[in-house]
N, C-alpha and C positions, 0 to 999 in steps of 0.2 A: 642341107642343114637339117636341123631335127630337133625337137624335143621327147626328152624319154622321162619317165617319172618312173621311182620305185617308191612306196609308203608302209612300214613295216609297225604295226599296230597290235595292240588287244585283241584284235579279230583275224587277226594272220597277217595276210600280205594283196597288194593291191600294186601292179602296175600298169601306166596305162604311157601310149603312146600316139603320135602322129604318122603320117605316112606319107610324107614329103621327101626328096632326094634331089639333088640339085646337081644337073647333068648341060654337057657344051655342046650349044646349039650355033655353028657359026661363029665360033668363039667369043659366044656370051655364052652366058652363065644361067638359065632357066628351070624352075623347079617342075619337078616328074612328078604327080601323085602314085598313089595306091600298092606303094612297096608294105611289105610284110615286116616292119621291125620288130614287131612284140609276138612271140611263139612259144607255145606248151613245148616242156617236156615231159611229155607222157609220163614216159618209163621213172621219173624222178617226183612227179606231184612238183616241177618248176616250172618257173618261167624265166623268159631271157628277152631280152629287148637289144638291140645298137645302137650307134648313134656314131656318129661322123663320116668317113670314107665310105661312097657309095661300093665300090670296088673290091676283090681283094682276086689275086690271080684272073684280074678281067672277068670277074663272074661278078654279080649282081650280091652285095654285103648279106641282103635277106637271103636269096637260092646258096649262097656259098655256105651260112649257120644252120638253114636247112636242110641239108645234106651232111654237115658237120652232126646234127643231131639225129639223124635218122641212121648214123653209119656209126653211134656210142650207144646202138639199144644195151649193150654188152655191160654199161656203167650203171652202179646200184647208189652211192654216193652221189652228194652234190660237191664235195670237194675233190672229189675224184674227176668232177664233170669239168671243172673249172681247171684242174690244173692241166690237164686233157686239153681242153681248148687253148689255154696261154702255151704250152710248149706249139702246138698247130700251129698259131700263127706267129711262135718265132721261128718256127722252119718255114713257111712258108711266106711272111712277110720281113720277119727278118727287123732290123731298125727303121724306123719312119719318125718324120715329125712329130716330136712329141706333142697328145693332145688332139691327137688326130683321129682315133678311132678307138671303139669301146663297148663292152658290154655289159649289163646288169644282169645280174643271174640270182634268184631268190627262192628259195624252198625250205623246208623241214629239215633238222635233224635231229635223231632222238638225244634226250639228255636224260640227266638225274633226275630233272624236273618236270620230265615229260619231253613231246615234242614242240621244239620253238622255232620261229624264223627265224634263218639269217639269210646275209646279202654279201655276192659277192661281185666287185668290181674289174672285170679282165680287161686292162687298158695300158698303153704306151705312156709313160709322164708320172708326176708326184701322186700321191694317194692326197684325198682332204682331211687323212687321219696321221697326224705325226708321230705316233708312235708305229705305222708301219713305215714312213719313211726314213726311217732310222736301217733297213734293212733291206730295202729294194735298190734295183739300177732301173732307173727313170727311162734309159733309153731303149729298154726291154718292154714287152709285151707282161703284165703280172696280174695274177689272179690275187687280189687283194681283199680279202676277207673285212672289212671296210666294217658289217654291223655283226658281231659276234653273235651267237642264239641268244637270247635273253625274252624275261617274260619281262609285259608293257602293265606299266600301272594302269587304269583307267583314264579316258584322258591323254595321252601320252605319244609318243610315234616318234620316229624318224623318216625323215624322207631325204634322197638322194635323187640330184636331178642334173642332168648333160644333156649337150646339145649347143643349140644356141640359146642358152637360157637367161642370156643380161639383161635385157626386155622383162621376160617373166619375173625374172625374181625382185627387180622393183618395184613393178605391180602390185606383182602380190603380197609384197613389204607391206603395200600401200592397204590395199585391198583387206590382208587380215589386219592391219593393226585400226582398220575401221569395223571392223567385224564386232574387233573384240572390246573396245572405248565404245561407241555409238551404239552398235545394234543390238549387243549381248547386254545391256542395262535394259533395254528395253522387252528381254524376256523373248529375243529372238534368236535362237541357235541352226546356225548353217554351218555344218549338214546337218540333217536332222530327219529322224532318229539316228544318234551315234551307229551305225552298222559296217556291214563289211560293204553291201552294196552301195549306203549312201559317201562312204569314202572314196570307193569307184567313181560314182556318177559327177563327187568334187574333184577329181583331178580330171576328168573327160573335161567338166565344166573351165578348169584351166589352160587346159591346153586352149579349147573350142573361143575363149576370149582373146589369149596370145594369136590365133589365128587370125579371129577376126578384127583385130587391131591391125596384123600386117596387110590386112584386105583392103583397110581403107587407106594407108600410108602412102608413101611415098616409096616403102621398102620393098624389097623383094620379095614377094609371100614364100620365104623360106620355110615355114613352119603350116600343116594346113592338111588337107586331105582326112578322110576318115579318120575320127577318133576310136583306137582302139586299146580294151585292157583285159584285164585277166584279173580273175582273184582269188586267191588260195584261201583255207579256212580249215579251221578242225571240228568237226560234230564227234562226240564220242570218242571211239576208237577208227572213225573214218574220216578221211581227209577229202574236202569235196572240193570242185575247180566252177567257176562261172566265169566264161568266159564269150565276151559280145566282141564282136567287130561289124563294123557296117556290110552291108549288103547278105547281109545271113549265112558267111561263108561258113562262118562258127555258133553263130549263134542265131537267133529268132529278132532281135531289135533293127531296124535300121536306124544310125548314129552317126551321123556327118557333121562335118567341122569345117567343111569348105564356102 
């Protein structure tokens, strides 16, 4: 299982993920830490995360997108990258249960406006936007352009999230609508200061609770390991990347969620 977040903001873009994968030990069913779901693409100022099937040609869903990414230095485009990847894995996986496997892909592209984020969705199943499902085959593999570039009022975001995420999003149903009734009268703003970091460090903070809820449960800690994210932004005319994952493999913080 897994949870993946994408948060696409005033301040760029923000995702962040867990590192759990859920493999058969005996035939049960037991969670693996410290897979690689959330990965730079260099060559593009993106980032990409998955989420669902560990698998894909018996290789490991992380080693298989990273090899997929290291063998597209050749792509200058983020929609080029994406459409790239969705034909890949309809040669290569073909139809599968829909809902089954998926990637978030988010980066820059320049407009009239400047340069803006958008997001795109490469996944088997419906889109959660109906004016693209008026033009896909659900049973196909589709690179879904899901948050068109657009500039964010202040204030403002979208966020897309997969996985197992019917726990989280009740919660946090719960969670911001207490935020914003109870704590925000009282001259209390979480995240705070609005930034690119402190958005970051709120979705690490989401995941790191959905984990430690399934810690103390009854359930299967399908969600858990190292919280890791990435963050895109624009200074000027440069686009700069921060990017932490636990144990300093990328970065200087250690960030654990287990």
């Amino acid at each position: 299982m897994s949870l993946v977040l994408t948060l696409l903001s005033e301040f760029g873009i923000t995702m962040a993920a867990d590192s759990a994968i859920t493999v058969m030990v005996n035939s049960k069913r037991r969670p693996l830490y410290g897979v690689k779901k959330l990965q730079p693409v260099h060559y593009l100022g993106a980032g990409i995360s998955c989420w669902g099937d560990g698998e894909i040609e018996n290789i490991p869903t992380d080693m298989w997108l990273e090899d997929f990414i290291n063998s597209n230095q050749h792509i200058v485009k983020i929609d080029d990258f994406a459409i790239s990847l969705q034909n890949k894995l309809r040669e290569k996986v073909g139809k599968i249960k829909q809902g089954s496997l998926g990637f978030h892909l988010a980066g820059f592209v320049e407009t009239l406006q400047g340069s803006l984020p958008t997001f795109y969705h490469i996944h088997n199943g419906p889109s959660q936007y109906k004016h693209i499902n008026s033009h896909i085959d659900p049973t196909l593999f589709n690179a879904n352009q899901d948050i068109p570039p657009d500039k964010y009022e202040p204030g403002s975001f979208k966020i897309t999230r997969n996985g197992d995420y019917g726990l989280y999003a009740k919660l946090f149903e719960v969670i911001e609508k207490f935020l914003n009734t109870e704590v925000r009268p009282l001259g209390v703003q979480i995240p705070h200061p609005l930034s690119i970091d402190s958005l970051a460090e709120y979705l690490r903070f989401q995941i790191k609770t959905v984990s430690e809820i399934y810690k103390l449960s009854n359930l299967v800690p399908w969600i858990g390991g190292a919280c890791n994210y990435i963050s895109y932004f624009e200074t000027g005319n440069s686009r700069l990347r921060n990017q932490i994952r636990d144990g300093g493999a990328y970065g200087s913080r250690n960030i654990n969620c287990r």
